[in-house]
C-alpha positions as CSV (number, residue, x, y, z in Angstrom):
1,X,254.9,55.5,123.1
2,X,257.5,54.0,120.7
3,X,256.9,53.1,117.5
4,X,256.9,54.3,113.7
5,X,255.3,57.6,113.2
6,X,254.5,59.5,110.2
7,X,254.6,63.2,109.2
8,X,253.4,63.7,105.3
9,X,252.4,65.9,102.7
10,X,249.6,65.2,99.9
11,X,248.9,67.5,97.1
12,X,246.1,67.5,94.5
13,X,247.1,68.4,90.6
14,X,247.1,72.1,91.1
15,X,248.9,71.8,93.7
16,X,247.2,72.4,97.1
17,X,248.3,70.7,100.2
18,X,247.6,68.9,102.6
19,X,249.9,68.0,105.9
20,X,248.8,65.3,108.2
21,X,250.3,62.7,111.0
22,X,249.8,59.3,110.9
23,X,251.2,56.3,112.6
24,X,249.8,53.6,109.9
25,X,251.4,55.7,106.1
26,X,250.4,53.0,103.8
27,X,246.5,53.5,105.8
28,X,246.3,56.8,105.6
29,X,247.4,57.4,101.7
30,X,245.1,54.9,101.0
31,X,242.6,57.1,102.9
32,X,243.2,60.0,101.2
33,X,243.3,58.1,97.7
34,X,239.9,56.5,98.4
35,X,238.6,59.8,99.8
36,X,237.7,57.9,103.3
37,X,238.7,61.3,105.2
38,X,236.0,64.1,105.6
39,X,237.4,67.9,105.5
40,X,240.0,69.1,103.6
41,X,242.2,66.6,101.7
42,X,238.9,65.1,100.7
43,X,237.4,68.4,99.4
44,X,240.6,69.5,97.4
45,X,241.0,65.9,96.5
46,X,244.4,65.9,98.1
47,X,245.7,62.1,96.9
48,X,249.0,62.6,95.9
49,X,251.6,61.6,98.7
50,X,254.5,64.0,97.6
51,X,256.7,63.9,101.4
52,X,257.0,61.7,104.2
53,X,259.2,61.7,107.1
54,X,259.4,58.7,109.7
55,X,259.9,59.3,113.7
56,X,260.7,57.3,116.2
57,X,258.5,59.4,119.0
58,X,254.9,60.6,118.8
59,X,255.4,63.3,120.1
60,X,258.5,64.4,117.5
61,X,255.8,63.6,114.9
62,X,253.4,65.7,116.4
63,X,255.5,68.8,116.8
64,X,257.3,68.3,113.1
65,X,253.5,68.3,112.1
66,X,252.5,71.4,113.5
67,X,256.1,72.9,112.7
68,X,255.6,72.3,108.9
69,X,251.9,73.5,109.1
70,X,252.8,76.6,110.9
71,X,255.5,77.1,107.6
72,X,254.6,79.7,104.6
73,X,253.8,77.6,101.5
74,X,257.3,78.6,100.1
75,X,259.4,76.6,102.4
76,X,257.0,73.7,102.6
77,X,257.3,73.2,98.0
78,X,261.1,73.7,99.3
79,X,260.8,70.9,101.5
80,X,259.0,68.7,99.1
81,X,260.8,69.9,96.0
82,X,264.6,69.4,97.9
83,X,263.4,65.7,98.1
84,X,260.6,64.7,95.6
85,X,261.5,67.9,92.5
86,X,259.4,66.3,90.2
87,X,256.3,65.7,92.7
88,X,256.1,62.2,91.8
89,X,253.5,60.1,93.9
90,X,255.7,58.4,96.1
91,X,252.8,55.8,97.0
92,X,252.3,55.3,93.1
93,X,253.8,51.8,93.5
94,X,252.7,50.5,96.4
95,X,250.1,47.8,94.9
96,X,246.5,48.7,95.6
97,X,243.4,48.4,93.9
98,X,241.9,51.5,95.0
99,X,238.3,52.0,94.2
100,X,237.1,55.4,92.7
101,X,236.2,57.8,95.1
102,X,232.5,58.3,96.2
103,X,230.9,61.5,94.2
104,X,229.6,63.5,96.3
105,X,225.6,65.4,95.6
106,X,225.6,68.9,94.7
């Protein structure tokens, strides 16, 4: 499968991240800025998107995916901080009118 692939980061304001796969980016931020995805980003309210990183192959994406998840949290704020240093949301400008996230019952 060819196409446009997508391994990212998202962080929450203390911090804490999250690293996904996607082949739709602009989809899946949204996601994650909406709340739309159950587990983890959505629990630690992961919305930020702080590093992205295009292939070409699925299954490049896939292995840079688990590669960077397999990483210490050292090298992955290296990674993000060698080309995002001041952690801006690089999805900041992309035009939405994002609806506030669901709250969720005690």
């Amino acid at each position: 499968m060819n196409g446009s692939y997508w391994v990212y980061i998202v962080a929450n304001a203390s911090g804490t991240l999250y690293t996904g796969f996607t082949n739709n980016l602009e989809r899946r931020v949204k996601e994650h800025k909406q709340g739309d995805i159950e587990g983890f980003s959505a629990h630690y309210h992961c919305t930020r998107l702080v590093w992205m990183e295009e292939h070409a192959e699925v299954l490049a994406a896939i292995a840079r995916e688990k590669e960077i998840k397999g990483w210490l949290r050292s090298k992955k704020l290296a990674l993000i901080e060698s080309e995002n240093p001041h952690w801006q949301d690089l999805a900041e400008h992309w035009g939405w009118t994002l609806s506030p996230p669901p709250r969720k019952s005690p």
